[in-house]
C-alpha atoms as one frame of an Amber mdcrd trajectory, in Angstrom:
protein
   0.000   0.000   0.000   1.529   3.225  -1.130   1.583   6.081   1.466  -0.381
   9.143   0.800   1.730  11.944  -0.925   2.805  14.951   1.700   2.085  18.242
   1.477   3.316  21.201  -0.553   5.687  23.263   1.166   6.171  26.811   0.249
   8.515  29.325   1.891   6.191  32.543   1.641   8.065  36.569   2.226   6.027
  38.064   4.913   4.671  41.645   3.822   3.561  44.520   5.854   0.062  43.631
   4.484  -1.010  40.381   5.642  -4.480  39.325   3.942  -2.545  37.220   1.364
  -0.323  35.549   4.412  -3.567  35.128   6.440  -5.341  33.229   3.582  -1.954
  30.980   3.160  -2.286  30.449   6.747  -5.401  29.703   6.555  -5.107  26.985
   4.444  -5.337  23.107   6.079  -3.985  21.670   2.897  -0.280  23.331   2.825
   2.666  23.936   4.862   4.506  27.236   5.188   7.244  28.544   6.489   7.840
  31.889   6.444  10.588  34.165   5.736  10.671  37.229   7.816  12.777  40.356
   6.356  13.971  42.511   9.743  13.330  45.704   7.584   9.911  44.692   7.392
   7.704  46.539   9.664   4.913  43.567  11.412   2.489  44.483  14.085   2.787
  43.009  17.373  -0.753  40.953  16.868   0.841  39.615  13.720   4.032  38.333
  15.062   1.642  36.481  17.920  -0.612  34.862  15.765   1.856  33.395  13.795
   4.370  32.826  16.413   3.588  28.778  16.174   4.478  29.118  12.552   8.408
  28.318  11.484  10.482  31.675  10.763  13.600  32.589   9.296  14.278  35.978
   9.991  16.642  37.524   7.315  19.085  39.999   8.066  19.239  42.387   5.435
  22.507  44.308   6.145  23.804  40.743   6.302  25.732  39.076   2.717  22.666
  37.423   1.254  25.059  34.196   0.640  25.911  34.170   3.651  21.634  34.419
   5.013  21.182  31.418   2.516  23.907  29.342   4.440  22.095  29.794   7.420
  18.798  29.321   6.028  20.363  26.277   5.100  21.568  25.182   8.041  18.320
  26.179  10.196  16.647  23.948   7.752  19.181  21.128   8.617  19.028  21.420
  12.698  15.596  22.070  12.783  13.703  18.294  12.580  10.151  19.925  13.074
  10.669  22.472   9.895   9.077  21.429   6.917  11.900  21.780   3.689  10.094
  24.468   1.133  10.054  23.207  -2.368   8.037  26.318  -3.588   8.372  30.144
  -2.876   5.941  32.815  -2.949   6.973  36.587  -2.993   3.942  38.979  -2.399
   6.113  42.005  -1.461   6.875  44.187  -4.279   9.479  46.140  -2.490  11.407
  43.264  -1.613  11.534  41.494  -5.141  14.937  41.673  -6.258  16.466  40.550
  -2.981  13.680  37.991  -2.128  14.313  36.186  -6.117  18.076  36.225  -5.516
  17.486  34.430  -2.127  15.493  32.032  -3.182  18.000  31.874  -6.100  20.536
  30.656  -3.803  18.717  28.011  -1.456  17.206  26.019  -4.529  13.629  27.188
  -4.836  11.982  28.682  -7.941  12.604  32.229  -8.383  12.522  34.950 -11.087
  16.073  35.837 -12.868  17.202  39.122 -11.853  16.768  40.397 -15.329  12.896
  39.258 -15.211  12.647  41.242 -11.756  14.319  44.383 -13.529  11.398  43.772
 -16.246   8.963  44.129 -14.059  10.527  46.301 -11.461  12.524  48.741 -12.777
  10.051  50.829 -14.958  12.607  52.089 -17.573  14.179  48.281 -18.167  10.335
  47.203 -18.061   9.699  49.599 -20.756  12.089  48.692 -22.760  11.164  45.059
 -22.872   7.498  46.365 -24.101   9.628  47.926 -27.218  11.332  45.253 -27.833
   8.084  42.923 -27.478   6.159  45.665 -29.436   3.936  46.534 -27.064   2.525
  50.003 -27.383   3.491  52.802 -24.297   4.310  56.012 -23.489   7.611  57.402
 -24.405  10.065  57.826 -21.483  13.889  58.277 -20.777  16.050  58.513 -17.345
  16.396  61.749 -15.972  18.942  63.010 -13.514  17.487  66.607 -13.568  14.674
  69.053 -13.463  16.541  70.567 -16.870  16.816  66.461 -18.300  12.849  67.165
 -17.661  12.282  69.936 -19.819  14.575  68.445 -22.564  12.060  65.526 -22.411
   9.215  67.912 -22.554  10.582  70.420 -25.284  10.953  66.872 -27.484   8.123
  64.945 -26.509   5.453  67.301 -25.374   3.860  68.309 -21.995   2.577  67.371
 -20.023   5.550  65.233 -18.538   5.508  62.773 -15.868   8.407  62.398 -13.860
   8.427  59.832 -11.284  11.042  57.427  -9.440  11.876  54.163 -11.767  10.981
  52.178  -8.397   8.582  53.566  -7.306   4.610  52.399  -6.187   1.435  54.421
  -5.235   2.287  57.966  -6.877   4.965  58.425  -4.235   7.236  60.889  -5.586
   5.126  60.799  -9.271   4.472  64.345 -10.429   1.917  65.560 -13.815   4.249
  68.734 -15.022   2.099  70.161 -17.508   4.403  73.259 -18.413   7.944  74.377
 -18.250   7.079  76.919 -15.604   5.485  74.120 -13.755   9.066  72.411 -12.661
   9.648  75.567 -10.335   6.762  73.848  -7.921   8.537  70.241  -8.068  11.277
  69.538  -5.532  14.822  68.750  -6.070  15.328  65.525  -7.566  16.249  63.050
  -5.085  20.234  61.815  -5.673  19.339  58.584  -4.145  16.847  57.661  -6.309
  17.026  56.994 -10.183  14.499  58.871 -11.821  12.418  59.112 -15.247  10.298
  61.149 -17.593   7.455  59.682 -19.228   4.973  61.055 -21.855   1.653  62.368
 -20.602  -1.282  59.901 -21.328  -4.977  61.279 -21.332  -7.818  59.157 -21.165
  -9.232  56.149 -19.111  -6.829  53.989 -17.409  -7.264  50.003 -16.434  -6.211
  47.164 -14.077  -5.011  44.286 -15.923  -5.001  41.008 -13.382  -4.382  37.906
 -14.357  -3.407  34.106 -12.693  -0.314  32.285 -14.464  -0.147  28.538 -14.050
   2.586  26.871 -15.750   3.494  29.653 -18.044   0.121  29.697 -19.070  -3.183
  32.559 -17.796  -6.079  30.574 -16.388  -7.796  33.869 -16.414  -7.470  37.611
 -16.354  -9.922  40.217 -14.700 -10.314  43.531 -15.762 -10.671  46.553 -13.169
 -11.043  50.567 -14.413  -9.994  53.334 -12.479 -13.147  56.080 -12.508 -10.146
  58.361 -12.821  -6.728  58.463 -13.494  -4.606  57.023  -9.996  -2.395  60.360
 -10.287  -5.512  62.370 -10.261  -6.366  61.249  -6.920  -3.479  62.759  -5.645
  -5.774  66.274  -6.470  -8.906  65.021  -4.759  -9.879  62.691  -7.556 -12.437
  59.754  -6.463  -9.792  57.023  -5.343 -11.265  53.426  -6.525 -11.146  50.471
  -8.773 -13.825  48.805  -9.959 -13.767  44.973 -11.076 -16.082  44.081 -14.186
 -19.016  42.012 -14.014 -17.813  38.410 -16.016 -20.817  38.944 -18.248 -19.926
  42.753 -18.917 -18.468  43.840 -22.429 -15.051  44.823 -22.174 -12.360  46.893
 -23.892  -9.928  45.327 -24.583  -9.317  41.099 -24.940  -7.720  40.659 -21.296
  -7.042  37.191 -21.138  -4.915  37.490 -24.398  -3.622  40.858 -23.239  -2.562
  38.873 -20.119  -0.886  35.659 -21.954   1.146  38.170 -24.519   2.550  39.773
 -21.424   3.148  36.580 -19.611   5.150  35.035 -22.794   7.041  38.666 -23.071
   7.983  38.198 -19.408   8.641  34.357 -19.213   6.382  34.378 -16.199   6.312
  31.001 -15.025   3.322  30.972 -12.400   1.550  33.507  -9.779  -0.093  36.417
  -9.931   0.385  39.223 -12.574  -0.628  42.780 -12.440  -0.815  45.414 -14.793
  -2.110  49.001 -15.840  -2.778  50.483 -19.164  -4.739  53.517 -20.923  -6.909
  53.764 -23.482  -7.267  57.583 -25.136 -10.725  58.603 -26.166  -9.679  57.866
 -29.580  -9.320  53.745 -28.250  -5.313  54.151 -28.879  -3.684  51.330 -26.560
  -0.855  52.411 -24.359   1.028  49.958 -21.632   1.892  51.769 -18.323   3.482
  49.082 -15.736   3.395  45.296 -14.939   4.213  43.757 -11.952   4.451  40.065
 -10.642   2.691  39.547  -7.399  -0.249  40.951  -5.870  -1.836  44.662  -6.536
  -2.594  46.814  -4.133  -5.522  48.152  -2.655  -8.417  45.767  -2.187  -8.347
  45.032  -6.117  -7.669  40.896  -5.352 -10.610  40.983  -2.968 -12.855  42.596
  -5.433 -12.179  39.632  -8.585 -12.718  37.029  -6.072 -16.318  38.957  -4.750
 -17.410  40.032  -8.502 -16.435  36.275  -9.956 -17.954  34.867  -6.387 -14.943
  32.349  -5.781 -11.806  32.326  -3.399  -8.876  34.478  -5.305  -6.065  33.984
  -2.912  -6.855  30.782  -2.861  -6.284  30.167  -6.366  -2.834  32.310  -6.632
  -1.192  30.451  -4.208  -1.898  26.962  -6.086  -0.007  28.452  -9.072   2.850
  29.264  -6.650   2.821  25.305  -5.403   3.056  24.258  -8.941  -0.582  23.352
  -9.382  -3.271  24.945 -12.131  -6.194  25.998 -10.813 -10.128  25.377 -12.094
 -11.462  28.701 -10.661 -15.393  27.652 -10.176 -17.232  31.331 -10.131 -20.589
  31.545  -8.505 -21.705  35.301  -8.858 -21.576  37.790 -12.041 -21.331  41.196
 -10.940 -19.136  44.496 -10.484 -16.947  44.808  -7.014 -15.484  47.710  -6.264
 -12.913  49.348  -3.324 -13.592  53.064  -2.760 -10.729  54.879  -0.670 -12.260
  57.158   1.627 -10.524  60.472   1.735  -8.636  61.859   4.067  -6.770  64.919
   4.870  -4.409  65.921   7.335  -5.266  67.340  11.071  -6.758  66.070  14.245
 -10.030  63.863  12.990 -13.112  65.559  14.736 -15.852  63.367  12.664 -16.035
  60.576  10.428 -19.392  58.609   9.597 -19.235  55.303  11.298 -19.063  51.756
   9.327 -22.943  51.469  10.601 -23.913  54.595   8.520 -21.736  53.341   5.700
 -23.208  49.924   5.538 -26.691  52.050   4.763 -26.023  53.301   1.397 -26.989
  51.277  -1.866 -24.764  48.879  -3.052 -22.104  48.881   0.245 -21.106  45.229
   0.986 -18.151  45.738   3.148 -16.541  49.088   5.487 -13.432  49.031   7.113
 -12.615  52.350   8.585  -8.551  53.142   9.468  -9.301  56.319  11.676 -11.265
  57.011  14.607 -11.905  60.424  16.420  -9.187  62.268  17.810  -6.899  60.474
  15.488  -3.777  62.611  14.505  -4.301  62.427  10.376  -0.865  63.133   8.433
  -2.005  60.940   5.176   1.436  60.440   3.250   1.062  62.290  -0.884  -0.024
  58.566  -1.931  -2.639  56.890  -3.947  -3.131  54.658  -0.835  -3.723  57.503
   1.448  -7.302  57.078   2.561  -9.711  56.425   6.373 -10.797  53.257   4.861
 -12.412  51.562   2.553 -15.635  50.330   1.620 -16.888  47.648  -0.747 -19.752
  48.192  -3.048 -21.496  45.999  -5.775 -23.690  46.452  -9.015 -25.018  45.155
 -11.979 -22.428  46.928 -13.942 -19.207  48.710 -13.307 -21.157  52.202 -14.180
 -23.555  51.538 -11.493 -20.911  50.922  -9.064 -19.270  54.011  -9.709 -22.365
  55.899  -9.659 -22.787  54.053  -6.165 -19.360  55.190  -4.984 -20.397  58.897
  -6.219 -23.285  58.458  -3.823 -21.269  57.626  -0.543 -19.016  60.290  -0.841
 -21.418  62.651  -1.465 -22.949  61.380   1.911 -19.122  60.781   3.740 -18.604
  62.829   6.512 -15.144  64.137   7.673 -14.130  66.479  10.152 -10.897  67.716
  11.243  -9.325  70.482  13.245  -6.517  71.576  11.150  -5.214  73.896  13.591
C-alpha cells in the first residue's frame, strides 16, 4: 500500500500587508514557512498569531550568501521544519532581494533580469519595445533641466516619477515648463524618469499564471486616473461584471505579457490607458499581488476564493477557478486629509447606502491624520457591488457625497 503523498511546502516573504499571508495560513492543505525580512515593519498581533508558525528571519545588512547558508543550516538542525520546495513573494518592495534568495537556497525564483522587467520601470519599458507593445515614451532623468529636454521633445505634459517607485509616491503631472519651479529637487538617491503624458481612461489588468500559461485575467477601471487622486480625484477600482463587455481582450492581453515576461506561475498585475480615440498604451506590470483591495474585489465580482487560487499556481498546481456570482466589485478609498479627525461617519452609517457590501474604517476620532502624498492615502475603505461597473461608480459617487469628515486643522 503506497503512502499518501505529503504536502506542498512553500517558503512565503512576509509583507507589511497580511491578507494574502492570512489566507496561506489559513489553508489546512499546505505547509509554510515563512521568511521574515527585519526591515519589514509587522504588528505586534501579527508576530503572535503566527508565532507557532516556522520563521527565518533575514538579516538584510547581512551578505545574502551568507543568510542562505544559514537558512540552510536552520533547515538542517531544525527536525520539526518542513523543507520548502516552492516560494511565494507577495512584497513588491522586496523582489529583487527575495528572487536572488530564493535563487541561492534552490527554490523557484525569477532571474534578476525578469525582476528588472517588471521592477525597474525604464528596463520594463524597454522590454514592451522590444516585445512591441505600445506605451508612453520615457527616458532617465537626472534633472529638473533632463525634464524639460524631455518635454521640449516629446510634449507636456511630462511625468516624472522614481523608476521604483509604487502608489504615486514621488510621481508628479508637469504640464508646463514653468510648472518644474513647484517640483522639488530631484532626489540623488533615487534613479528617476520622464514619461509622456497619457490622457484618457486607465485600467487594471489582473491575471493568474499557471505553468506559463493565464487561467484567467480580470479587468478593473480606475473612474479616474490614480495620479488624479493625488488632487482630490475619487480614489477606486472597480472589477467588471464576467458577463460585462469589455475593452480590450484581457485574457490574451494577459498571456502576450506573460510570454514577453517568461512568467512562469503567480499572480500578474498590470495598468494600461486607453485615449478617447481607443489608442492602446502599456503603463506598468508587476508580478505579485496589486494593491488596494483590487484581489478581494475579482474574487467577490467572480464569487470564488482568489487567494486561494494564486497560491496553487505558486505550489506548482493549475487551478479550475469555479465562479458563482456575475457582478461588479469595487474598493472606494475614503478620503482623508491631514489634522486632528473631529468626525467621520461610522461603518454602521456606511453599511446604509446602496450597493455597500463591506466598510473598514482606518481612523477614529481624535486620530492625529498626516495621510502620506499617496494613492493609498485614505480612512478606509468600503466595498460596493452592481449590476455593472457604471452603477458601481455611480454608487461610490453616492457615498461620498454622503461621507462625513471632520478635522481640526489647527
Amino acid at each position: 500500500m503506497s503512502s499518501a503523498p505529503s504536502r506542498p511546502t512553500v517558503l512565503l516573504v512576509e509583507s507589511r500587508r497580511t491578507t494574502f499571508t492570512d489566507s496561506v495560513l489559513g489553508r489546512d492543505d499546505v505547509d509554510v514557512v515563512l521568511l521574515r525580512f527585519d526591515s519589514v515593519p509587522l504588528t505586534e498581533d501579527y508576530i503572535r498569531r503566527t508565532a507557532h508558525i516556522p520563521t527565518f528571519t533575514l538579516h538584510t545588512a547581512a551578505d545574502l550568501a551568507q543568510e542562505a547558508a544559514r537558512y540552510l543550516h536552520w533547515l538542517t538542525t531544525s527536525p520539526d521544519v518542513p523543507r520548502p520546495a516552492y516560494f511565494c513573494n507577495p512584497n513588491e518592495a522586496l523582489q529583487a532581494t527575495a528572487q536572488r534568495f530564493a535563487g541561492l537556497v534552490g527554490l523557484p525564483h525569477l532571474s534578476q533580469e525578469q525582476v528588472a522587467w517588471v521592477r525597474d520601470k525604464t528596463t520594463m519599458k524597454d522590454r514592451y519595445a522590444e516585445l512591441g507593445i505600445p506605451h508612453p515614451a520615457y527616458t532617465r532623468v537626472g534633472s529638473l533641466e533632463d525634464v524639460a529636454k524631455f518635454g521640449d521633445t516629446h510634449g507636456w505634459p511630462v511625468i516624472l516619477k522614481p523608476v521604483d517607485s509604487d502608489s504615486c509616491i514621488g510621481t508628479y503631472k508637469i504640464s508646463t515648463p514653468e510648472g518644474l519651479a513647484a517640483v522639488p529637487p530631484l532626489d540623488p538617491q533615487l534613479d528617476w524618469m520622464a514619461e509622456q503624458f497619457i490622457g484618457g481612461r486607465e485600467f487594471q489588468l489582473c491575471a493568474v499564471v499557471a505553468r506559463g500559461r493565464v487561467v484567467d485575467a480580470y479587468l478593473s477601471k480606475n473612474p479616474r486616473p490614480i495620479l488624479e487622486v493625488l488632487d482630490g480625484a475619487i480614489n477606486a477600482n472597480i472589477t467588471y461584471a464576467p458577463s460585462e463587455s469589455l475593452p480590450v481582450d484581457a485574457k490574451a492581453l494577459a498571456q502576450r505579457l506573460t510570454d514577453g515576461l517568461a512568467l512562469p506561475h503567480g499572480y500578474l498585475h498590470g495598468e494600461f490607458f486607453l485615449t478617447d480615440r481607443g489608442d492602446f498604451y502599456m503603463s506598468e506590470v508587476a508580478a505579485r499581488l496589486s494593491g488596494c483591495e483590487v484581489p478581494m474585489n475579482h474574487g467577490l465580482a467572480y464569487g470564488f476564493d482568489f487567494l486561494h487560487t494564486i497560491l496553487d499556481t505558486y505550489i506548482d498546481r493549475v487551478p479550475v477557478p469555479a465562479y458563482t456570482k456575475d457582478r461588479a466589485v469595487g474598493d472606494l478609498l475614503l478620503p482623508t486629509r491631514p489634522g486632528r479627525l473631529v468626525h467621520i461617519s461610522s461603518e454602521e452609517e456606511i453599511s446604509r447606502l446602496p450597493g455597500v457590501i463591506g466598510v473598514h474604517l482606518t481612523a477614529a476620532p481624535g486620530d492625529l491624520l498626516d495621510p502620506p502624498r499617496a494613492s493609498h492615502a485614505s480612512t478606509g475603505y468600503v466595498h460596493v457591488e452592481g449590476a455593472t461597473a457604471d452603477e458601481v461608480e455611480r454608487r461610490m459617487h453616492h457615498i461620498l457625497d454622503r461621507f462625513e469628515l471632520k478635522v481640526d486643522d489647527k
